[in-house]
N, C-alpha and C positions, 0 to 999 in steps of 0.2 A: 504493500500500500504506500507506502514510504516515498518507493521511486514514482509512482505514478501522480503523487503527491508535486515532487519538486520538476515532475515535467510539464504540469500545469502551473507552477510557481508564478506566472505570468496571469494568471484568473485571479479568482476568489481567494484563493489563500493568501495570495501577493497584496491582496487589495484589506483584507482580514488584519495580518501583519503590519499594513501601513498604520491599520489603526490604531493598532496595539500599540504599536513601539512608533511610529510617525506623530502619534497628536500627542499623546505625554509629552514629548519630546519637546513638538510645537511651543505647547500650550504651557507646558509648566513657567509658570512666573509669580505674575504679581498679580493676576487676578485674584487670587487666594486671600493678595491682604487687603480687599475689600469687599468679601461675603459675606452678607448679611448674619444675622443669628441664628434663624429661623426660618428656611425656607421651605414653602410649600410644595408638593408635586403638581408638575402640569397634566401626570395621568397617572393611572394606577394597571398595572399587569397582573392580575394574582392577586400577588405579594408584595411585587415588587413595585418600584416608585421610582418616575422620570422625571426630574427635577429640568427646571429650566436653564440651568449652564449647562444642563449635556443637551439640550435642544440647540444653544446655542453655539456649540463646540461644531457639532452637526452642519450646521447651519454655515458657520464660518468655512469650512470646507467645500460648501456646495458655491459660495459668492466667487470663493478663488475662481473656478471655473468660467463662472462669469462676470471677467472684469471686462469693461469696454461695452458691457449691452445698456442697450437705455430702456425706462420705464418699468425697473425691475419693481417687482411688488415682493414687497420683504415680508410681509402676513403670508402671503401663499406660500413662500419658501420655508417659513418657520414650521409653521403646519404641515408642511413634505417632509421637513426635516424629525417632524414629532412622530409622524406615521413613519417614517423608515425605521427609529427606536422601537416603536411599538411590535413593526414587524419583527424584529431580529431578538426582541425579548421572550413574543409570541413560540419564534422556533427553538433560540433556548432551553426554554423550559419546557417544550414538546422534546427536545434531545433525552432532558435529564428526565422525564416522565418516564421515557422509554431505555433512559439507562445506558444510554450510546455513551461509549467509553473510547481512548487511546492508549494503549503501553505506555510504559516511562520508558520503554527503548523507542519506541517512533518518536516522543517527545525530546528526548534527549539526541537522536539525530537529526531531526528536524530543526531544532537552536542550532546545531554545530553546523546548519549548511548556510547559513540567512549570514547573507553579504555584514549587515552590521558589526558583527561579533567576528569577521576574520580579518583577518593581514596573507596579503598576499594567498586570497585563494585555501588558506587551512585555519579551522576555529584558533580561535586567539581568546585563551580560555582568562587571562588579565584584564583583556578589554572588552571581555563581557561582563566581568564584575566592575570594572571600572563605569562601563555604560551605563547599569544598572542602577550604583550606586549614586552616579551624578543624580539620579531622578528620584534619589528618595526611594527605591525598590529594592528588594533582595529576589535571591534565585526563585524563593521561596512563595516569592508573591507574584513573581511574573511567569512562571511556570503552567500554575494553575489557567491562566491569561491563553497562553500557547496550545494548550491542553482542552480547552474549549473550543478555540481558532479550529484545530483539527477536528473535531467532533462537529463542528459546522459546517465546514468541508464535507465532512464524510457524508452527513444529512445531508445538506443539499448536492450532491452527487449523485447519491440517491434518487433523487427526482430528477433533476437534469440529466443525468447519464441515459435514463429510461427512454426519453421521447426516438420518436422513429418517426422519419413520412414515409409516405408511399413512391416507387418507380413513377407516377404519372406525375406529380409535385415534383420531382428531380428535373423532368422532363418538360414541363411547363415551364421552368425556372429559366432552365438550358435555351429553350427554345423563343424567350424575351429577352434574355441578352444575347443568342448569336443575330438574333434580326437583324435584316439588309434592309436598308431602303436607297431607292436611285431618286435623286431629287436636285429640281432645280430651282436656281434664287436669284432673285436681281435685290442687290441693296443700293437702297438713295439715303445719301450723307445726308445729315442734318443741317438745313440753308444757315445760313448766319446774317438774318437783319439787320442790318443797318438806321434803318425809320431812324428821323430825327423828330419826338416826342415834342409835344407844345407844355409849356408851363401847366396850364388848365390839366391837360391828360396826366401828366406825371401830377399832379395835386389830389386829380380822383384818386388815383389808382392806392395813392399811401393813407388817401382817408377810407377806402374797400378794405386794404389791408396791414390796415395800422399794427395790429401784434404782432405779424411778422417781423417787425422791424424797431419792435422794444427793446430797449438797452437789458443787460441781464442784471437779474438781484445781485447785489453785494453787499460783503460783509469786512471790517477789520475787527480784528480782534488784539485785548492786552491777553496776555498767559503766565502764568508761573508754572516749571515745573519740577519734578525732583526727578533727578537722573542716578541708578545703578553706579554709570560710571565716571560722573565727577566726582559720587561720594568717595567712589573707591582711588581716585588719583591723589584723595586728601592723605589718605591711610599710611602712614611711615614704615618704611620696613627695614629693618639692617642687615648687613649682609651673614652676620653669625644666625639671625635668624632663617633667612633664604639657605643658609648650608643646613640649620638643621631641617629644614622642611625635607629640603632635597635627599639628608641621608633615613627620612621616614618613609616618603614617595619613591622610595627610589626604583622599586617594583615598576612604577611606571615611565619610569626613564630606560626600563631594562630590555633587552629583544630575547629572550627566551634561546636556547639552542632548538633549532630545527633540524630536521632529519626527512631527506626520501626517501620511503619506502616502498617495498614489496612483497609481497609474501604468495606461498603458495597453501591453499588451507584442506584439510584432509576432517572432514565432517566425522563427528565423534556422538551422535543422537541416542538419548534412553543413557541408562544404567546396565548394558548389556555388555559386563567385562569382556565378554569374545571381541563384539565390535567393539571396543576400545582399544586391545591388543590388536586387531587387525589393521585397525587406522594407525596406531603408532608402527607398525610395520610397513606399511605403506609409507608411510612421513619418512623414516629413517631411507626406505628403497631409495626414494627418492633425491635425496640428500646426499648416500653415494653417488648417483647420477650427477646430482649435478656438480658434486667435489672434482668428478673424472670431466669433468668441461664442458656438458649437456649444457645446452642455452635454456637461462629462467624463465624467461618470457615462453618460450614453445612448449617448456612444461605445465608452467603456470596454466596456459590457456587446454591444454590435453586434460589435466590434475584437478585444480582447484575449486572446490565448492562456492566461493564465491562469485558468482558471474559476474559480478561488476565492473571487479579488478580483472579475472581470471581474462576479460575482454579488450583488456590494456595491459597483457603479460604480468598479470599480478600487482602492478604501479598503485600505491594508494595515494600516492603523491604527499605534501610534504606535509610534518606533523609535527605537533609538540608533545612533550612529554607527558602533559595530561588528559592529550586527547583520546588515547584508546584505554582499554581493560589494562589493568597495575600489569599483569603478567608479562602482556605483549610489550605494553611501555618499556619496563625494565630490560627486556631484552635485548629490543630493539636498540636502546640507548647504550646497552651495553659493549657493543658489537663496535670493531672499528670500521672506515669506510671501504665499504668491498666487501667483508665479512658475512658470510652465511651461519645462520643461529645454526643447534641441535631443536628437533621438535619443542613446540612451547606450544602446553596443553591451557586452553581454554573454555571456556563453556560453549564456543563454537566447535570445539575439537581441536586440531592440533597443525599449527602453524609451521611454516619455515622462511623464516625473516631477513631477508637481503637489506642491508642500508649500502641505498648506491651514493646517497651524497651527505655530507654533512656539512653545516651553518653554521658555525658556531655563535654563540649567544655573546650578548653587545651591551654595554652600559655608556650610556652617552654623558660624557663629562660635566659638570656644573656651570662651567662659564657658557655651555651651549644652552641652556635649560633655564638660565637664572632668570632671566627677564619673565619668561613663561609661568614659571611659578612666583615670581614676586606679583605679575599680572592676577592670575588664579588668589594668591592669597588674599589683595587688594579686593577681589571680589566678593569672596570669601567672609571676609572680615566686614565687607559694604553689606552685609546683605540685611544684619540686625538693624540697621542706622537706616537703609534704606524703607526697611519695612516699617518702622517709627512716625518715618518721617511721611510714609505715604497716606499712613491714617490720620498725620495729625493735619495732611492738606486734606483730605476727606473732612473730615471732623471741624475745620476751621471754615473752609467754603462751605459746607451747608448751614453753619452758627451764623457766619455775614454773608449771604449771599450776594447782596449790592455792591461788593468789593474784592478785589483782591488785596487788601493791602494789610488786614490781617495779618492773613497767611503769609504773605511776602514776609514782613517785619517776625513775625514767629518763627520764619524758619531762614530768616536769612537769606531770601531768596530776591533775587529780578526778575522785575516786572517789566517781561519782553511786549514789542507791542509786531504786528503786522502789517504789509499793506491788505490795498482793498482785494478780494478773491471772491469769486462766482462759486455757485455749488458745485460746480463739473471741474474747473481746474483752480489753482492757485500757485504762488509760490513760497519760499521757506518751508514756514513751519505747516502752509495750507496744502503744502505737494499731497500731504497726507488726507484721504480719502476718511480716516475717523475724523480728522480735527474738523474737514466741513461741515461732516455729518453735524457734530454736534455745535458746531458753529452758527449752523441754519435752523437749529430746535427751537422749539420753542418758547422753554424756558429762559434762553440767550437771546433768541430776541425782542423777549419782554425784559429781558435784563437784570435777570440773574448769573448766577455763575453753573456753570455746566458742574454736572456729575465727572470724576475722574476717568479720562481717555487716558489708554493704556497703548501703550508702542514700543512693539518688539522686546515685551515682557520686559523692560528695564528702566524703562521712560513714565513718568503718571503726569496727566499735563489736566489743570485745569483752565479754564479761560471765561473772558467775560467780553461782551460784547463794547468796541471802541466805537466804529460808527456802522451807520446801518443806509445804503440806499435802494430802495424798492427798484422794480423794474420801471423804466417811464418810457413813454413814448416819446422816440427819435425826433426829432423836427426833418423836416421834407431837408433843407440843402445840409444836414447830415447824410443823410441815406441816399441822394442822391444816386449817386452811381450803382448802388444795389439796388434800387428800383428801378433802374433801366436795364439790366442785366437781366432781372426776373421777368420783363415785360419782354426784349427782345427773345428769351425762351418761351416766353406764351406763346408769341407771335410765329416761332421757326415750329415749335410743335403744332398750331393749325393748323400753317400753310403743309408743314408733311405729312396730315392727318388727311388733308386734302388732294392731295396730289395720289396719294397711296389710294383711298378711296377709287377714285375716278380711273388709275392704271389696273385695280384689281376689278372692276366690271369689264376695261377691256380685256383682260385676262379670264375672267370667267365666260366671256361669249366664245372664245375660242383663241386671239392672241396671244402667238409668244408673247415667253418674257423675253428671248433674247432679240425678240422684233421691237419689244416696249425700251427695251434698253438704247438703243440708238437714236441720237439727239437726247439723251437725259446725259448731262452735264454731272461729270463724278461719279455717274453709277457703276455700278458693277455686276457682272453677270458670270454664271458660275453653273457647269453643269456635274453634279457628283455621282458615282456608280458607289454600290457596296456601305453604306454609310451605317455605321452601328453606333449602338450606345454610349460608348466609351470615346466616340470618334472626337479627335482632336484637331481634325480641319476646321470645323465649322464652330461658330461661340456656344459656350451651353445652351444662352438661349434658345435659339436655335435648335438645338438635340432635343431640349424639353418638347420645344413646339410641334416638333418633325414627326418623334414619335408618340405624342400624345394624338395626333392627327389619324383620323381611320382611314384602312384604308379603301379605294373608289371603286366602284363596277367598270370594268371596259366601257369605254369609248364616255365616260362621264371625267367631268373636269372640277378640281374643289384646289382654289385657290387661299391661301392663308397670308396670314399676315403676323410680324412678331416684333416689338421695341429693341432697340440695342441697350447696353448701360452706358453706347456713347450718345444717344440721343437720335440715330439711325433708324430706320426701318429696313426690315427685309420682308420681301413678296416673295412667297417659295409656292412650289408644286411637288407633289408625290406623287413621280412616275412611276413606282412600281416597290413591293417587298414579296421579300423572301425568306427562308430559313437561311443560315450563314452553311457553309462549308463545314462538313465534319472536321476538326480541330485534330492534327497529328496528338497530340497529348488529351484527346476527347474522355477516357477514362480518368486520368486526374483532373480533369473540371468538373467530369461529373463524380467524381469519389467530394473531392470540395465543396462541389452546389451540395450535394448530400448534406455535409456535415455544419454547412452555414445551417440549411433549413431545421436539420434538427436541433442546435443550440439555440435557434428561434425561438423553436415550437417548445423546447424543454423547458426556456424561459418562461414564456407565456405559460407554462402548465403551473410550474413553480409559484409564480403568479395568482394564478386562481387556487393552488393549495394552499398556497400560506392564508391567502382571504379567507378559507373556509375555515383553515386552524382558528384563525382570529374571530371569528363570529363566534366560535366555541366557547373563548378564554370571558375572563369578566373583566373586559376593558373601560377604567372613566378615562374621560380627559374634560378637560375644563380649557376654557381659551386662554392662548399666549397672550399676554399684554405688549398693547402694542409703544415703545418706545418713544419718546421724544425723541430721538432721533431719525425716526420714519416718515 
């Protein structure tokens, strides 16, 4: 299960694991030192209870994906983000209902494969507790974490793995993307107006469309804030202290010896002393062989119970000392480079261990390191002062809300100020997409002081509003030249709406296009054969149009029409389709289309099962509130 595990690693487990170990990761900061006493759930599962930072943790992860969209609705996202908790709590506790379990040996190779935790390709069993440890977690508590991941996996596999279509569904699939179509098109550029506009005309047109051409809201803003890393640059350190840090850390200054190995392994199963003495007789056969100059690798792959290696002459590639069973370890490390062990019996059976290279292990000096850890301890040592300090800007802005100056004078701090910033873009400190948010709430711009904005877990900014200008309406010889710009586009998309019009009635009585093309100034004419889905001659537009388009009876004629994104039109006709050409590699498209359709269909089934689990479970939820900052 294992390997079928980590050759999907790029799915659900990949995605499972980001969570796990990706948002801790994220997220661990300073959120922590401004939660509330008392917080209520936004739903209840069972038993269990979905508080609103993990709605919003959720939430946070689905915005990354869409940075850059406009008129995002933050309520429907929080509420997606509360149903996808809901669903994965749903199947949880259907896992643990039904007692789905994983080994602590899939668990425990399953950690030793995940990129995080290795150096160079082999677990890196320091910088897995090192990693752990930064986050506040032991083995002990992220295990259990990993241990479920799997068992999620394994459930939803379960369902997903099941789904099937049918031969006709492959073949329907096949038979919409090899499609041909032979099609021809005249495109006419988009005119470029000239008209010279009378005062009067350009005066209508800005008083028709006045909000077009309103100036945008702006805000400046004063801010104090407390920073992780100025507290920490205040922090003194001397250098006999930086040595003793260095000879406590020193673990993590150290490169471990590494070693590559091989081995061939001779299965030793049951308590059955015969097959115990026969596999050790085996192991030793073999071991003569290869003392008299037999190659390891072509035994390996003949011999060895383990396929993995046995499929790479035995190579388990490179290891540290903790990474495998004490026995093997010990041996293995024991052996010099080149060195072939005697049998080393394990509870896989019985080994024969080649170390083809050795690394020896690395301590990197103090003067290379010192800055690093003087940095680290600064942080270290900042983190009490920082947390202090962020509650008593918490605690001081909501005591004065009409001021910063409090909190400035209490903590010693400046009172930065801004220029003026729109809600979409700003500069400085407004680059930042939270500070507008809360910039433009409401509380700020009745003029109080914002709730703490938190940046990149080490920043807490609070702010208050300095001046405020509403959107107004442009004066005409502002806008000027944007209202003639917009007018000459009215003007070029009629007259092309026009012209296309009256060329595609002669086109539908029976005239070419390539007869309509001639005297049309700029046009273009264009006849294609073979034209498919994917087809990169012609603009998507175009492809969408072509084969959304049915297709005609002989001797009947259906003219279409389609916008460019330059402002262009094209007049097309679809002279004919067909099935494409059987494809030299026809069996891997369709083994493919197969297996798109079924991870479809497996989804969607997945889909309406967990809805039916969930209708079962006793789910409340009660509504997110919604934010001043929304």
């Amino acid at each position: 299960m294992l390997q079928t595990i980590r050759e999907r690693a790029q799915g659900i487990v990949a995605w499972v694991m980001l969570i796990i170990i990706g948002v801790p990761f994220a997220l661990w900061g300073i959120q922590n030192y401004f939660d509330s006493d008392k917080e209520q759930p936004v739903a209840t599962v069972g038993k269990r209870d979905i508080f609103e930072r993990d709605v919003n943790r959720v939430h946070e992860q689905n915005l990354a994906s869409l940075i850059g969209l406009d008129q995002i609705d933050e309520q429907q996202l929080k509420r997606e983000a509360l149903e996808k908790l809901i669903r994965e709590e749903v199947l949880a506790q259907t896992a643990d209902q039904k007692r789905m379990t994983v080994s602590d040996d899939d668990v425990r190779e399953f950690i030793q494969t995940m990129p995080y935790f290795q150096t160079e390709g082999a677990f890196d069993k320091e910088k897995y507790k090192i990693m752990l440890s930064s986050q506040g977690m032991s083995p002990q508590q992220f295990i259990p974490q990993v241990r479920k991941a799997l068992i999620m996996e394994q459930f939803q596999r379960g369902v997903l793995d099941s789904a099937f279509v049918t031969q006709r569904e492959v073949a329907t699939l096949l038979h919409l993307k090899n499609l041909e179509k032979d099609i021809e098109y005249l495109t006419l550029p988009a005119s470029k107006p000239t008209t010279v506009y009378s005062e009067a005309e350009l005066a209508d047109y800005h008083k028709q469309h006045h909000a077009d051409f309103q100036s945008q809201e702006q805000v400046s803003i004063q801010y104090v804030s407390v920073s992780l890393v100025d507290i920490a640059t205040t922090i003194a350190v001397s250098d006999a202290e930086l040595l003793k840090l260095y000879e406590e850390q020193k673990a993590l200054y150290t490169t471990e010896e590494r070693r590559r190995v091989s081995h061939i392994l001779i299965s030793s199963e049951g308590n059955d002393p015969k097959l115990d003495e026969a596999a050790l007789a085996k192991a030793r056969s073999l071991r003569e062989r290869l003392l008299k100059g037999e190659e390891f690798a072509k035994l390996a792959r003949e011999h060895s119970a383990d396929s993995i290696s046995a499929s790479k002459g035995g190579d388990l590639g490179i290891i540290t000392k903790g990474a495998m069973d004490e026995k093997f370890s010990e041996s293995a490390f024991a052996l010099k480079e080149g060195e072939l062990s005697a049998p080393i019996k394990t509870s896989f059976g019985y080994h024969l261990i080649k170390v083809v290279k050795i690394e020896p292990g690395h301590v990197q000096p103090f003067d290379s390191v010192k800055n690093e850890i003087k940095i680290n301890h600064q942080r270290n040592a900042a983190e009490n002062q920082f947390y202090e300090q962020g509650q008593k800007l918490t605690q001081l802005g909501f005591e004065h809300p009409d001021s910063l100056e409090p909190a400035a004078k209490a903590l010693n701090l400046k009172i930065q100020e801004s220029p003026l910033f729109t809600r979409d873009e700003g500069t400085g400190v407004a680059e930042r997409e939270e500070i507008r948010k809360a910039a433009f709430s409401e509380d700020v711009l009745n003029g109080r002081n914002s709730e703490p904005v938190e940046l990149d877990n080490e920043t807490a900014i609070i702010l208050h509003i300095k001046s405020h200008e509403p959107a107004r309406d442009r004066p005409l010889a502002e806008v000027r030249d944007a209202i003639i710009t917009r007018m000459h586009a009215d003007e070029s998309k009629r007259e092309m709406l026009k012209k296309v019009t009256g060329l595609m009635a002669e086109a539908q009585l029976g005239k070419s296009l390539q007869a309509l093309s001639t005297g049309l100034k700029g046009s273009l004419y264009k006849k294609l054969a073979g034209v498919k889905r994917d087809s990169s001659e012609i603009s998507p537009p175009l492809v969408d149009a072509v084969f959304s388009t049915p297709p005609v009876a002989e001797g009947k004629t259906l003219v279409r029409n389609v916008e460019q994104e330059d402002g262009s039109q094209v007049i097309f006709k679809v002279l004919a389709q067909r099935d494409g050409a059987r494809a030299a590699d026809s069996a891997k498209m369709e083994e493919s289309a197969k297996s798109m359709l079924a991870k479809s269909e497996g989804q969607r089934e997945f889909s309406a099962w967990v809805a039916t689990l969930r209708e079962a479970f006793d789910v409340h939820t009660r509504e997110i509130r919604k934010t001043d900052q929304e």
